[in-house]
C-alpha positions as CSV (number, residue, x, y, z in Angstrom):
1,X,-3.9,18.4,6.6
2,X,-7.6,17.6,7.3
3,X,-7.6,14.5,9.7
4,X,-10.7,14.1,12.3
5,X,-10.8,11.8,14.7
6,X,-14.6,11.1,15.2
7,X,-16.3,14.4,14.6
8,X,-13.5,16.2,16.0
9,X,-10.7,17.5,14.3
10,X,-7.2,16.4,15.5
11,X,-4.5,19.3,16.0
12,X,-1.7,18.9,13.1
13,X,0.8,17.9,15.5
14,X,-1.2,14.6,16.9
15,X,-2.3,14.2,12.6
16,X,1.4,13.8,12.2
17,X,2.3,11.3,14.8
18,X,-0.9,9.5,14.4
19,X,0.0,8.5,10.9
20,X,3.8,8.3,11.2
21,X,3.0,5.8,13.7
22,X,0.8,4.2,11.6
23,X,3.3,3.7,8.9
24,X,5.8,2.6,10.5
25,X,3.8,0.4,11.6
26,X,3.8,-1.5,8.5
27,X,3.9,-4.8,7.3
28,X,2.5,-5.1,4.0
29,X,1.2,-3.3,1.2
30,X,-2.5,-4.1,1.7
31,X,-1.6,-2.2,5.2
32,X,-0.3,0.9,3.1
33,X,-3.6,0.9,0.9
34,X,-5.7,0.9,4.1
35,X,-4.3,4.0,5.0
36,X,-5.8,5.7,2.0
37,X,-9.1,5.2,3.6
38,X,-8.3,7.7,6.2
39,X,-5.8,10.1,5.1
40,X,-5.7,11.3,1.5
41,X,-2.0,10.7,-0.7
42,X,-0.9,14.2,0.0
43,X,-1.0,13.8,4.0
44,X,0.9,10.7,3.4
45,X,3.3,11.5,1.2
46,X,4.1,14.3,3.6
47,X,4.4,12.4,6.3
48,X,6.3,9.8,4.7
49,X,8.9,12.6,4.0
50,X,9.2,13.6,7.2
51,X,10.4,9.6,8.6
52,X,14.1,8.9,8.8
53,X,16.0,7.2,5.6
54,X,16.0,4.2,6.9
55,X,12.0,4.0,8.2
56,X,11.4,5.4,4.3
57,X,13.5,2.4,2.9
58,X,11.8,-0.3,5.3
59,X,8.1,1.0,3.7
60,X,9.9,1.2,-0.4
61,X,11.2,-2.4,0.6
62,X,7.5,-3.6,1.9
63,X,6.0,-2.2,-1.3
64,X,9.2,-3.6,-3.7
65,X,8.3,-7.1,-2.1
66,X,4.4,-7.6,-2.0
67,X,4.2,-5.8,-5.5
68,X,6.7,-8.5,-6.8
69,X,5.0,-11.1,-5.4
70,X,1.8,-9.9,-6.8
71,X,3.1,-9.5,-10.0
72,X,4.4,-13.1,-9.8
73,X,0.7,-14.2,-9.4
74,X,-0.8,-12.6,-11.7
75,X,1.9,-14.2,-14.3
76,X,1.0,-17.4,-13.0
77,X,-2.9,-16.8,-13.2
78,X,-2.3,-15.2,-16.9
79,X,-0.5,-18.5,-17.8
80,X,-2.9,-20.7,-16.1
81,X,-6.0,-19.4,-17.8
82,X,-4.1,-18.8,-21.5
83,X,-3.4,-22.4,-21.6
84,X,-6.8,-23.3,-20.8
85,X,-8.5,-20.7,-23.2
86,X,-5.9,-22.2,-25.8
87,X,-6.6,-25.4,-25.3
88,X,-10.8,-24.6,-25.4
89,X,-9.9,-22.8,-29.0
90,X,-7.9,-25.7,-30.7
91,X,-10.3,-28.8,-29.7
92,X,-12.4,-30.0,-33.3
């Protein structure tokens, strides 16, 4: 892991504890996406591995949830607009 803090590098153990505390931290998937602006996949994912079960299926269910419920509105946005564009295509 590469983290820095600043300029300074951070030793590996306060990398690890920094970002296990910041996902389980956690309350939405936006939140998890942030994180990729300061630690790459990789030093996630291996932190990630390191929480207990239950902290990994808290994060799985957070992800689960706000990707359904993004999915829902972009099915409502794709109905929305393909009535509309049908609508514009049948008029004389």
């Amino acid at each position: 892991m590469k983290l820095y803090q600043g300029d300074e590098p951070l030793n590996l153990e306060n990398q690890i504890a920094k970002l296990s505390s910041a996902l389980q931290a956690i309350q939405t998937l936006g939140e998890i996406h942030a994180l990729i602006v300061d630690y790459t996949y990789e030093e996630i994912e291996q932190v990630f591995e390191q929480l207990a079960p239950e902290q990994q299926a808290q994060i799985k269910a957070i992800c689960d949830r706000d990707t359904q419920k993004q999915l829902a509105i972009e099915q409502v946005r794709s109905n929305h607009f393909s009535g509309y564009f049908q609508g514009a295509t049948s008029a004389p």
